[in-house]
Backbone bond lengths (Angstrom), bond angles and torsions (degrees), N, CA, C in turn:
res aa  C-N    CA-C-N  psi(-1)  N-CA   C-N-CA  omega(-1)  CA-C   N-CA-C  phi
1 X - - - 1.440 - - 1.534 110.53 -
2 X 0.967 105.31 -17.76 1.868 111.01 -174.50 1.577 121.79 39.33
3 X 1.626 105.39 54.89 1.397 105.03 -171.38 1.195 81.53 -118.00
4 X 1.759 92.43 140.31 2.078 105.71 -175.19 1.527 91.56 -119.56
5 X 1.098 138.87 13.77 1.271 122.87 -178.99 1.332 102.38 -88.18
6 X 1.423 119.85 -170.60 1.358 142.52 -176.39 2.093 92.62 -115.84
7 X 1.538 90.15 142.38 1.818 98.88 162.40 1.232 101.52 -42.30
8 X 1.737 148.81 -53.03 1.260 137.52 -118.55 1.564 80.54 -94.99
9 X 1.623 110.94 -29.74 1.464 98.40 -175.24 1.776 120.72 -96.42
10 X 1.087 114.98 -15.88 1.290 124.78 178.24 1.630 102.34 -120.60
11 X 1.156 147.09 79.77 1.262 129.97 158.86 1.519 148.56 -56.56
12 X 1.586 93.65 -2.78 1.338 102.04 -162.25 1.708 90.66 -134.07
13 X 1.221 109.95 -171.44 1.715 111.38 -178.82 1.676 89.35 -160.04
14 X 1.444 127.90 150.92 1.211 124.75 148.99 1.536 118.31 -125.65
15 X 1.412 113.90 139.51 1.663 132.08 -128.91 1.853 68.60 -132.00
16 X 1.548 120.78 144.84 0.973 162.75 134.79 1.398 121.56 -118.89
17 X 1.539 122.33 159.35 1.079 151.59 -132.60 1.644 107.44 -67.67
18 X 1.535 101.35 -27.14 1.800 127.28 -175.71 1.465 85.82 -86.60
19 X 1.211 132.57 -27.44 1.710 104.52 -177.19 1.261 120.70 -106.08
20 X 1.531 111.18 35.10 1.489 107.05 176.29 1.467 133.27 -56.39
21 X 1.446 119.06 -19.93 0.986 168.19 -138.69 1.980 81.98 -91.35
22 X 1.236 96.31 -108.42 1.072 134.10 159.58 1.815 111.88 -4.20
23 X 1.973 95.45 -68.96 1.312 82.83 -176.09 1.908 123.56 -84.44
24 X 1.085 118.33 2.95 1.357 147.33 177.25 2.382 92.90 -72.78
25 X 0.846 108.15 -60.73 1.701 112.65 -177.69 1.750 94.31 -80.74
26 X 0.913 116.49 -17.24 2.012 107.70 166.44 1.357 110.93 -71.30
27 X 1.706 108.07 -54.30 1.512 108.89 -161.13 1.536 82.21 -85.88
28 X 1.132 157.18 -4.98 1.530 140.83 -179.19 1.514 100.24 -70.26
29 X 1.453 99.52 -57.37 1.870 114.94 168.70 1.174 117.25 -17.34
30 X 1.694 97.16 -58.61 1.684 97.53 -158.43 1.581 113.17 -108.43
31 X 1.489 106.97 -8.86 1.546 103.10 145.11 1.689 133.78 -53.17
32 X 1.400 91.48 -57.26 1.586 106.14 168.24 1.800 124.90 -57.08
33 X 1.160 94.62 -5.02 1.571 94.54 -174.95 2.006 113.98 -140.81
34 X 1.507 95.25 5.16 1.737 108.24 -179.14 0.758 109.97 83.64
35 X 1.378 147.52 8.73 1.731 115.54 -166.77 1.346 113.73 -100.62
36 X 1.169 100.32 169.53 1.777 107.87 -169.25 1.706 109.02 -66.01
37 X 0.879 106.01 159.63 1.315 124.71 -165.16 1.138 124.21 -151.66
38 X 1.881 126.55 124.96 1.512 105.47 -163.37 1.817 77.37 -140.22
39 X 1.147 123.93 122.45 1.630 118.50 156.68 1.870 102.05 -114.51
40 X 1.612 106.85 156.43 1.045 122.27 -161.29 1.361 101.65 -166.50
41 X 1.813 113.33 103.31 1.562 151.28 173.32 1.287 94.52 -24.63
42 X 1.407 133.71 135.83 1.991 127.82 161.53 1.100 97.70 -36.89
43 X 1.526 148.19 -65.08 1.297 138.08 -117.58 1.778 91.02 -110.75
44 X 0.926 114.85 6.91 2.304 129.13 -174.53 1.109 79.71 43.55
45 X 1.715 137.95 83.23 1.356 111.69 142.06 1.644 102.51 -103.13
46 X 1.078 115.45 -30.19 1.621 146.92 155.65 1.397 112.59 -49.70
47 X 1.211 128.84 112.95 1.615 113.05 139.19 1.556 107.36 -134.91
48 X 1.166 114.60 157.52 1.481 111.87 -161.79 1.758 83.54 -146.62
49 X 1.509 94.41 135.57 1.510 110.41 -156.37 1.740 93.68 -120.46
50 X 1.764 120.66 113.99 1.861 94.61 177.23 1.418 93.91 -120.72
51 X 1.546 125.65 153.47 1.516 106.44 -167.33 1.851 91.77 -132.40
52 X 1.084 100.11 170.72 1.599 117.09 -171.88 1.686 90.27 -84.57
53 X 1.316 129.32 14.03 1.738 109.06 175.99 2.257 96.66 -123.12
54 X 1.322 82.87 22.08 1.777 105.10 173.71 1.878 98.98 53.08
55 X 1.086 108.20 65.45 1.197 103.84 139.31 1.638 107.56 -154.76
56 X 1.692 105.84 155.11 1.781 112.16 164.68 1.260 100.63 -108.49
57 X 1.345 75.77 146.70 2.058 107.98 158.94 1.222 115.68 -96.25
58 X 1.433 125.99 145.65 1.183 122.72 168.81 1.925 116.64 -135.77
59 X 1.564 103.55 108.47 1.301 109.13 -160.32 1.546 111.14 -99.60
60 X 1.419 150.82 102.08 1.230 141.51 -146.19 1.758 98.98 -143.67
61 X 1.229 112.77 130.87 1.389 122.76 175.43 1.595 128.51 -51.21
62 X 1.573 102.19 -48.18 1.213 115.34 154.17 1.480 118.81 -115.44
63 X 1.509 118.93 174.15 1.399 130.97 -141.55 1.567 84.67 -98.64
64 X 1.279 123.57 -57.77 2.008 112.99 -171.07 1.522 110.74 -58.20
65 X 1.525 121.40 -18.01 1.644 114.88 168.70 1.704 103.31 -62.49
66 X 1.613 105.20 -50.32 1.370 115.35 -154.41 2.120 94.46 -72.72
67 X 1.443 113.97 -21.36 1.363 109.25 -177.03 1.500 97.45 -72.17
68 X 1.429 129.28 -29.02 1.353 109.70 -152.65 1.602 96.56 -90.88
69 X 1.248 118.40 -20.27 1.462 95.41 178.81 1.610 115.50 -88.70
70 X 1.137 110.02 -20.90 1.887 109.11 163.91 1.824 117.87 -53.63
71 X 0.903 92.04 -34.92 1.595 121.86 -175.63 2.123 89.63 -64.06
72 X 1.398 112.38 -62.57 1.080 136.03 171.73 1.817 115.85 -29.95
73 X 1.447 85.51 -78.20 1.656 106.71 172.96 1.444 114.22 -61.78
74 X 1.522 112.54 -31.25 1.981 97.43 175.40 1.715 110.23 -69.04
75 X 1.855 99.13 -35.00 1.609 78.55 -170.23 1.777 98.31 -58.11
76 X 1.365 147.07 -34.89 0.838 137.12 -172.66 1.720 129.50 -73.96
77 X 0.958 86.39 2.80 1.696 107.28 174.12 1.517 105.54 54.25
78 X 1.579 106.46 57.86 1.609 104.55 -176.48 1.457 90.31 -98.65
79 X 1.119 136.71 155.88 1.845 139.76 169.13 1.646 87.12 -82.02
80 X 1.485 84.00 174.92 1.442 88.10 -179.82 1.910 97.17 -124.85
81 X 1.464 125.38 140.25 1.386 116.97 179.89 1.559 106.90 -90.04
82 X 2.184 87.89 127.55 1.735 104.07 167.05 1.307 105.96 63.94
């Protein structure tokens, strides 16, 4: 990725299609270690929220984005909270 900054100075990163790679060993990172986590689709119809107190959100403009990742999370047998 060749980013020399610090979080305090870059907080965010933007991931295209060539850095799948890349962003797959980020979110492994920050699964493995809690930290917050915010990804957000090019077009923001998507945002997918993962937090260091282990749970995601999943916020979607329309309802068949928001079906496909429930769809997602059952094969993974995540519950869903409330």
């Amino acid at each position: 990725m060749n980013e020399m900054r610090s979080l305090i100075d870059a907080p965010f990163h933007l991931f295209d299609n060539r850095d799948l790679v890349q962003l797959e060993c980020l979110l492994d990172i920050a699964l493995y270690f809690f930290w917050n986590v915010v990804l957000i689709t090019p077009d923001a119809n998507v945002i997918v929220e993962i937090s260091h107190d282990e749970w995601i959100a999943v916020n979607a403009k329309m309802e068949a984005n928001l079906s496909e990742y429930k769809a997602f999370f059952k094969l993974l047998e995540l519950k869903p909270m409330g």
